[in-house]
Residue, then its C-alpha position, 0 to 999 in steps of 0.5 A: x500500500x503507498x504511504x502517499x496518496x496517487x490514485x487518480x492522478x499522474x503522480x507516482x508514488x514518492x516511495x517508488x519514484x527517484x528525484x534530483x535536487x538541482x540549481x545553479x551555484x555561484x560563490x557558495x563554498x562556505x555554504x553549500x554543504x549544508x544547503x545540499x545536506x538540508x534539502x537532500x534530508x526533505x526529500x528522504x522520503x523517495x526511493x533514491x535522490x540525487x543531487x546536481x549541482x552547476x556552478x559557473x562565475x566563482x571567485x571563492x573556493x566552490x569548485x573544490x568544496x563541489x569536489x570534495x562533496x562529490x566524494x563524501x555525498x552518495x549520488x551528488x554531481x556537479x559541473x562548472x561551466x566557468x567564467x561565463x560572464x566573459x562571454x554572457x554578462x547579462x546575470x539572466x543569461x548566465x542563470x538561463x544556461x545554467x539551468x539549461x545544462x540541468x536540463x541536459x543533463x537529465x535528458x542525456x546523462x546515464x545516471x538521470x535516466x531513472x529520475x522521475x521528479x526534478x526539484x529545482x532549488x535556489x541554494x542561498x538559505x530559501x528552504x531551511x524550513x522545508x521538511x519531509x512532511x512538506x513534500x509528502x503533502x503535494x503527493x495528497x492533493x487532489x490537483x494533477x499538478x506537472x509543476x508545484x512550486x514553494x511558498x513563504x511564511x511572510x509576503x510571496x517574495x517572488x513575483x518577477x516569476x510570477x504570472x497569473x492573468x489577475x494577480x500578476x498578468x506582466x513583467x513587474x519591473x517592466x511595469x515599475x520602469x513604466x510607471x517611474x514617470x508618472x509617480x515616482x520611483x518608490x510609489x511605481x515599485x510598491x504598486x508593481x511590485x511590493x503591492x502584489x507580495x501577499x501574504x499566502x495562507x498555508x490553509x489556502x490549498x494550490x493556486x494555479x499559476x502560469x508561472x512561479x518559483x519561489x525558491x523551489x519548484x518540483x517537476x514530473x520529467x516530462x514537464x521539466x524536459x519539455x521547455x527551456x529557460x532564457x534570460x532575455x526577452x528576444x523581441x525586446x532585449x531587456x532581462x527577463x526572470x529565466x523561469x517566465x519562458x521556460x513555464x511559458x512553453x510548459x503551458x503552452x503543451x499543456x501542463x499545469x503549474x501550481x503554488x502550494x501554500x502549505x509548501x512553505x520553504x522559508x519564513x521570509x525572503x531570505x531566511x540566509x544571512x548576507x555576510x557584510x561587505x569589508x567597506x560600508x557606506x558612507x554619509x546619505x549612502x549608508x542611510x539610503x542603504x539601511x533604509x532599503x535593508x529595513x524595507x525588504x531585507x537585506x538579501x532582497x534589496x542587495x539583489x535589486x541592486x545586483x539586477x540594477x547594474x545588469x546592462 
């Protein structure tokens, strides 16, 4: 008898079904064995679970930390694609061609033949609440979901991934640049973005979406292999969140993607601590930099920032 429910659904048990944990990696030496050991830990209820990892732009000691773990963790992998901004300076880009090489690799790579779910994670401290509990509740829902991605204890942190006709129906920082004019820049960011992180009851069941991240996502096979992952908008150039064309041709053929609110992963975006960096501002700098801290969070802010110097 299975512990978890399937009948009437495409679902395969998770006692007879074989996942691999993937993302893509950048400067995590100090950190990703843990991360690796917390989420390999929630999927311990499946039959087998394997781990790849990509890696490319480090400028730490990750590659040899992803060696030494490819020796001393049962079924973990990785490659490094190297200095990919030479060539991709786009952050989007880089992330996209990552996330294409997992891709890849579960299509042509011997030892992912046997894979049956793929459970994308970012791996900077977003699910150190997920728990096996957790995962065993997407296999008793009455949805037949081909995508189930996480949510979060405080505001649904992730909506340039997001899109669903009413709730986030368009790129939300294409929408805060448009609206910068009309209302300023802080009014057009909290009404593009900010407005539309809610806070998502756990009790509140699935919600299906054409696109969602969150921070962690599982696939059945079939639907993971049959898109890509880009991070640029080809008509118009500017960067784009990579999983928005990658659900967009997921939903094009046909599969179903859903948040789960009860899936949560962390109690907000981030739960992982930022390490300070060895100079800190000065004068109205320094201020403008707690304030945006305070505001959302120094990993969610520090990101912004990042995305801000993308060309």
């Amino acid at each position: 008898m299975a512990l978890y429910r399937s009948e009437g659904s495409r679902r395969k048990p998770i006692e007879t079904s074989n996942i691999l944990l993937a993302g893509p990696v950048r400067n995590v030496a100090n950190t990703i064995e843990r991360e690796v050991q917390t989420l390999m830990a929630s999927l311990g209820n499946f039959h087998e679970t394997h781990c790849f990892v990509v890696e490319s732009d480090s400028s730490d000691d990750t590659v040899k930390k992803l060696a030494q773990l490819t020796q001393t963790m049962p079924h973990f992998s990785y490659v490094s694609m190297g200095q990919l901004s030479k060539q991709y300076p786009r952050r989007t880009d880089r992330i996209a061609l990552c996330r294409n090489a997992i891709i890849d690799a579960v299509a042509t790579n011997p030892a992912f033949t046997q894979i049956d779910y793929i459970a994308m994670a970012d791996m900077d401290g977003m699910n150190s609440l997920v728990t096996p509990e957790k995962i065993a509740q997407c296999w008793t829902v009455d949805e037949n979901w081909d995508v189930i991605t996480a949510n979060q204890l405080g505001p649904y942190y992730d909506i340039w991934a997001l899109r669903h006709q009413e709730w986030c129906p368009n790129d939300c920082w294409q929408q805060k640049n448009s609206l910068e004019s009309v209302i300023g820049d802080r009014p057009a960011e909290n009404l593009a973005v900010t407005a539309k992180q809610a806070v998502l009851d756990p009790r509140a069941g699935l919600i299906e979406v054409d696109s969602a991240f969150g921070g962690l996502a599982i696939y059945r096979r079939e639907a993971f292999l049959a898109g890509r992952y880009a991070g640029t908008d080809i008509q118009g150039g500017f960067d784009v969140a990579d999983h928005i064309p990658f659900h967009q041709e997921l939903r094009q053929k046909g599969y179903k993607i859903y948040i789960n609110c009860a899936l949560i992963n962390c109690a907000q975006y981030p739960d992982a601590i930022e390490p300070e960096l060895p100079q800190q501002p000065k004068g109205a700098l320094k201020v403008i930099k707690r304030l945006g801290q305070a505001v959302f969070g120094k990993k969610r802010f520090n990101k912004y920032l990042d995305l801000m110097k993308s060309p």
